[in-house]
matplotlib code that plots the C-alpha trace (Angstrom):
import matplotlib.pyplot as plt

x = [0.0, 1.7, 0.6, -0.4, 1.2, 0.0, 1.2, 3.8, 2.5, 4.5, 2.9, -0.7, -0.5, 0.6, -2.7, -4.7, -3.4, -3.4, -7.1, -8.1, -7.4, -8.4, -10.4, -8.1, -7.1, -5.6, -2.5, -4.6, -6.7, -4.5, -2.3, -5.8, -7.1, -3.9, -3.4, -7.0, -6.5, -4.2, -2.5, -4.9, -5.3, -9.1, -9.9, -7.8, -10.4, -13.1, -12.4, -12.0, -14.6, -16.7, -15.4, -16.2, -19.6, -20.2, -20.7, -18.4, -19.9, -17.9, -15.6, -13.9, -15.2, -13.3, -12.5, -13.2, -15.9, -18.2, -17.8, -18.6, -21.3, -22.9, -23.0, -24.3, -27.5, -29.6, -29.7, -32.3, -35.6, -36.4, -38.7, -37.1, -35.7, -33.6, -30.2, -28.4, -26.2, -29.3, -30.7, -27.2, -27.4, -31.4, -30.1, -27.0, -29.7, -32.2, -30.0, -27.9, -30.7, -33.5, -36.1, -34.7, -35.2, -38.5, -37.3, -34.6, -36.6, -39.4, -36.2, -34.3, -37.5]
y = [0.0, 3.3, 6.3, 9.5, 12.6, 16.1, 18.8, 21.2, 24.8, 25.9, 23.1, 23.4, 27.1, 26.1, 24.1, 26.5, 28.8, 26.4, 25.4, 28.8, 29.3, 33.2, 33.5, 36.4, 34.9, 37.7, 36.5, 36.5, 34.2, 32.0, 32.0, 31.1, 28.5, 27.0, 26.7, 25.2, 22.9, 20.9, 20.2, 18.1, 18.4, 17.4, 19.9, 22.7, 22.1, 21.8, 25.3, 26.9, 25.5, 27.0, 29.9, 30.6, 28.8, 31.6, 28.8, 30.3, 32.7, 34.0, 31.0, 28.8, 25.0, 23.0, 19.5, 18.3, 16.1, 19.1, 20.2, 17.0, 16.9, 20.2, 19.2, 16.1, 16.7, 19.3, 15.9, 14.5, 16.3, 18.0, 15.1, 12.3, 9.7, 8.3, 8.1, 11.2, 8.6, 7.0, 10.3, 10.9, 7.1, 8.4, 11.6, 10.3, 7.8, 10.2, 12.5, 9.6, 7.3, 8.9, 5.8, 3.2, 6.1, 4.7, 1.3, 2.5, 5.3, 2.0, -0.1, 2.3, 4.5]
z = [0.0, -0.7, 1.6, 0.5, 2.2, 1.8, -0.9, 0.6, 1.3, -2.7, -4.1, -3.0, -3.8, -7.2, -7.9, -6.3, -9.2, -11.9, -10.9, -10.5, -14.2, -15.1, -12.0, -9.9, -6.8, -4.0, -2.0, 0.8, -0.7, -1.8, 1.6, 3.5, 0.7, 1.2, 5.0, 5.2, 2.3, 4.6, 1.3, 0.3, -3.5, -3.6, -0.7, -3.2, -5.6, -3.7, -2.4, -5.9, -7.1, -4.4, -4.7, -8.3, -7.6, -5.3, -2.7, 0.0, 2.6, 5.5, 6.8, 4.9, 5.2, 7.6, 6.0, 2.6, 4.2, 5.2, 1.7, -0.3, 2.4, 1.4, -2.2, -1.7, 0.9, -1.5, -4.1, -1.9, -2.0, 1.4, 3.9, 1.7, 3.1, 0.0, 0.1, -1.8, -3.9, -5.4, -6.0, -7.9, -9.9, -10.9, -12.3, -13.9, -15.4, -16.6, -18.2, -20.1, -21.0, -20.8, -22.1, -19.2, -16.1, -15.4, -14.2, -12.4, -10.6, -9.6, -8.7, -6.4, -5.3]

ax = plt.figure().add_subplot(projection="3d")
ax.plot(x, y, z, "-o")
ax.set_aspect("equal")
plt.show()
């Protein structure tokens, strides 16, 4: 098994600017994106794309896991018990084939 370490400080910052593409990204910005990151490369995203979502209000999320957790609960309609990932598999379903939906909506609703 090999183990993963995280990105050094110059390294995650380097993403961060390579993911951020055109956006404009202060210093500041990229300093605090970077010391929350952890240098964890999917948490750099993450934050980015947040950020040009216009999904990040006042503090920065505190682990990845809040963040994939916050894109994931709006999936499941509000008072519905299903789980979001079969929510996601119907959707992925529906927009690729739309004729067989149907039976996967009756199998995992």
């Amino acid at each position: 098994m090999m183990e993963l370490t995280a990105l050094p400080p110059e390294s995650a910052t380097q993403l961060a600017l390579q993911c951020a593409g055109d956006e404009a990204v202060s210093a500041a910005e990229l300093a605090q994106l970077t010391e929350r990151s952890g240098g964890n490369p999917l948490f750099v995203r993450e934050l980015l794309r947040a950020r040009a979502a216009g999904d990040l209000e006042g503090d920065l999320p505190a682990t990845v896991e809040t963040m994939i957790t916050a894109r994931i609960d709006p999936i499941a309609s509000p008072g519905s018990r299903k789980n979001p990932i079969s929510q996601c598999c119907i959707r992925s379903i529906q927009l690729s084939d739309p004729s067989g939906a149907t039976g996967a909506v009756t199998m995992l609703g």
